[in-house]
N, C-alpha and C positions, 0 to 999 in steps of 0.2 A: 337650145331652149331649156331653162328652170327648169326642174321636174317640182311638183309642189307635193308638197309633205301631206299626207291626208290621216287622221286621226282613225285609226283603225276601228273597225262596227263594232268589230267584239267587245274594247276596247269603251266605246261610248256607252255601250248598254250595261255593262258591267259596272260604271262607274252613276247612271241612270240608276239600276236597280237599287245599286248601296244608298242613295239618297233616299230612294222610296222603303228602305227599306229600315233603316236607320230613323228616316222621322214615323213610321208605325210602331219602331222602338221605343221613340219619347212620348207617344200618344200612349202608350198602351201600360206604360210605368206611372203606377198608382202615385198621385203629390204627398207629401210629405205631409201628412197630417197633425197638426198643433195639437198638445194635449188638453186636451178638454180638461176645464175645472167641473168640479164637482159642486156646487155653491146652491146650499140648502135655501129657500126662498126667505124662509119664516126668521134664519139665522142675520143673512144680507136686511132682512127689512127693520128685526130690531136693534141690528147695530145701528141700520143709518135713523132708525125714530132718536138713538144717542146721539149722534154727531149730530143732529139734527142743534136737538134742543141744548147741547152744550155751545151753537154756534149762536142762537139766540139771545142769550146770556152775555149780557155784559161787563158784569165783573162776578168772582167767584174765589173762595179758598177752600182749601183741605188740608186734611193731614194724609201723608203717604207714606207708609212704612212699608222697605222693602226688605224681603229676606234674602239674603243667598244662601244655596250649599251647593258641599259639593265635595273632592276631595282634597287633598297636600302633600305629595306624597315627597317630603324633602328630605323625614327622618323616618318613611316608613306609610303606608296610604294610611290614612284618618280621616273620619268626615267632619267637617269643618261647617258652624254657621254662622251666619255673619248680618244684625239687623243695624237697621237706622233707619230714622224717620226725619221727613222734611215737613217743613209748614211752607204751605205753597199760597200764593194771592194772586190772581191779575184779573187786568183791568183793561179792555179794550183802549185804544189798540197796540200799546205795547210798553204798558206798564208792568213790572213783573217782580217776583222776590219771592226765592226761594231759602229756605235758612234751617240748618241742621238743628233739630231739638234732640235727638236722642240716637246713641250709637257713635262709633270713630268711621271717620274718612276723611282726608285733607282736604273735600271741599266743604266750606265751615257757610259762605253763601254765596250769592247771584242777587244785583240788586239794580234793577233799570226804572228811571223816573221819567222813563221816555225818550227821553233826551241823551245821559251816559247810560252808561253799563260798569257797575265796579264789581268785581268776583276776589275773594279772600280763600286762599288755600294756605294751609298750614304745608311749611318745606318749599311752598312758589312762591309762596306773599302777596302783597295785594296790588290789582290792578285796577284802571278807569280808561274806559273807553266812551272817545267821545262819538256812539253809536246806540239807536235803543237794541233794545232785546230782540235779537233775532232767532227765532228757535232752532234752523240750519248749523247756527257758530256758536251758542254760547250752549246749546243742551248739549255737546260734546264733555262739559265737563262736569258734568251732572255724575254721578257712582252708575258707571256703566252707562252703556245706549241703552237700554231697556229702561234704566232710571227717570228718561225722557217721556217716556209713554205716558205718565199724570199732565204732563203740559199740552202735550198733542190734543185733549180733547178739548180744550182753551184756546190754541192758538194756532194751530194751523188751519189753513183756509181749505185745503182740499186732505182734510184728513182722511173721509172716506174713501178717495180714490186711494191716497196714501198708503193704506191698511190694507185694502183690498186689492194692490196691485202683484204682491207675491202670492198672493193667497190660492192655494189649489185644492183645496177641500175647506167645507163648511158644515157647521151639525148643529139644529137646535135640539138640546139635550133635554129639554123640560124645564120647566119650572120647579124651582127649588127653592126652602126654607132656608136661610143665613142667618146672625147675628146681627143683620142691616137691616132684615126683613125679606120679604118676597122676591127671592131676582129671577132674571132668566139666564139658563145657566148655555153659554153656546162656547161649540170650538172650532178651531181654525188649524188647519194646515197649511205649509209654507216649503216648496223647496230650496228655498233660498230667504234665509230670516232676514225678514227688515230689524228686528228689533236686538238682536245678538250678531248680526252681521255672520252666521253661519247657515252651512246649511242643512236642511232634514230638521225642521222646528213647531212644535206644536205647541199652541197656547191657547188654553182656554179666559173667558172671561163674564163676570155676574154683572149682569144690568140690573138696577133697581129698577121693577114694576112698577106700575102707576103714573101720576100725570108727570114726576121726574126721574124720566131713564136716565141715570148717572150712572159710570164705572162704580161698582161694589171692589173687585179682586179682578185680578189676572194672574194667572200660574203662566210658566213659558216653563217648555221643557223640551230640550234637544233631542238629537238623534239618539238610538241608541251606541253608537258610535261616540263618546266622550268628547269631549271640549277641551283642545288648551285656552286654558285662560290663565294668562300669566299679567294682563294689564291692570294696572294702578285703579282703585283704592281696592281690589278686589283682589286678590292675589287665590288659585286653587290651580291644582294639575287638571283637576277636572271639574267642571260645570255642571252640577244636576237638575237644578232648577231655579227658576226666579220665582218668586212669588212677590205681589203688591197688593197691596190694600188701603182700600181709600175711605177713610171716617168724616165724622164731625165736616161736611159738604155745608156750605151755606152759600146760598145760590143769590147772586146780584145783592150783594151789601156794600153799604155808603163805607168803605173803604177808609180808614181817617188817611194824613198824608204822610205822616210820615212812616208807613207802610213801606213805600217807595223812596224815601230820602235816601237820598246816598251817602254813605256814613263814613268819618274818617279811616284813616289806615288804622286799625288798630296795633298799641302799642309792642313792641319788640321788650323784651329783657334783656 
């Protein structure tokens, strides 16, 4: 006769209690709590009264002049600054042209009549694509990602999610006096910058008061931990700040066309 194997008691109850005892384990192990943003109400409501009203608008230009500094340390550190200003236009929904007035950087313009896209850079030369303006692919070649930030409040469709998606702290600062006039002065924290693609980044920014909350300025200032930034038109070992400022705003004007015409290759020597 078999003899049948029988699972010993000790054996069952020991291997019982580890069960009971192990899921009191996982009960009793606090969950992994997400970090809470810190996001000031007053900051969150007058940004979105801007994206608000910039989305309202259906066509719009400015002028945007950005500064960098920062350092170069190739023959020794030195701070280094570096401006230029665009004349910006668009025009729902994907009219666009941006065009260097003032300052060097190889990108000379960006010009979409809707329909193509030609971009002129001095050392790349000129291109046409038959694509309108997408701000995803062609604000890539704007001076820096941060140089992007003037079109966002024009053209993207979910720009306040967009802004507000790395954002872990927020402060309205008060209201403050500027050369624009009355803004509100708010800042933002970021562990991970949308706008310099680093991380540890704070950027403040001035909304005009009154019936048109427009961007005034934005400063962007990284970690206290230095930046390489060694990419093209910007060259520094280290990164200290952005600064943008946004003038001469005229909000929904009859645009003439050839604003947007797409203009030949310009000539070569």
């Amino acid at each position: 006769m078999a003899t049948q194997r029988r699972f010993p008691l000790r054996a069952a109850v020991a291997a019982l209690l580890a069960v009971v005892l192990l899921d009191r384990a996982e009960a009793q192990v606090p969950p992994v709590q997400a970090k809470q943003s810190k996001i000031d109400p007053k900051a969150a409501q007058v940004l979105r009264q801007m994206v608000d009203f910039c989305k309202s608008l259906k066509s719009a230009s400015v002028e945007i002049t950005t500064e960098y500094q920062g350092e170069w340390g190739q023959h020794g550190p030195s701070l280094m600054s570096k401006v230029m200003t665009f004349s910006v236009s668009v025009e729902r929904p994907n009219r666009y042209a941006s065009r260097l007035t003032k300052g060097k950087t190889p990108l000379q313009w960006i010009i979409s009549d809707g329909v193509k896209t030609a971009t002129y850079m001095q050392y790349f030369g000129y291109t046409v694509e038959d694509r309108p303006f997408e701000h995803s692919r062609h604000s890539r070649r704007l001076p820096n990602g941060a140089a992007a930030l003037g079109e966002w409040f024009l053209m993207d469709k979910d720009l306040y999610d967009s802004i507000m998606k790395p954002v872990k702290g927020s402060q309205y600062v008060g209201s403050e006096k500027t050369e624009a006039g009355e803004c509100h002065h708010l800042k933002f924290s970021e562990e991970k910058g949308s706008f310099l693609g680093e991380e540890d980044v704070t950027w403040d920014v001035w909304v005009l008061s009154g019936p048109q909350p427009l961007v005034h300025k934005v400063v962007i200032v990284p970690s206290e931990k230095r930046l390489k930034h060694t990419e093209p038109p910007v060259i520094f070992e280290t990164l200290e700040k952005v600064t943008k400022t946004f003038s001469n705003w005229n909000v929904n004007p009859n645009l003439p066309k050839e604003t947007f015409a797409i203009p030949p290759a310009p000539k070569t020597e």
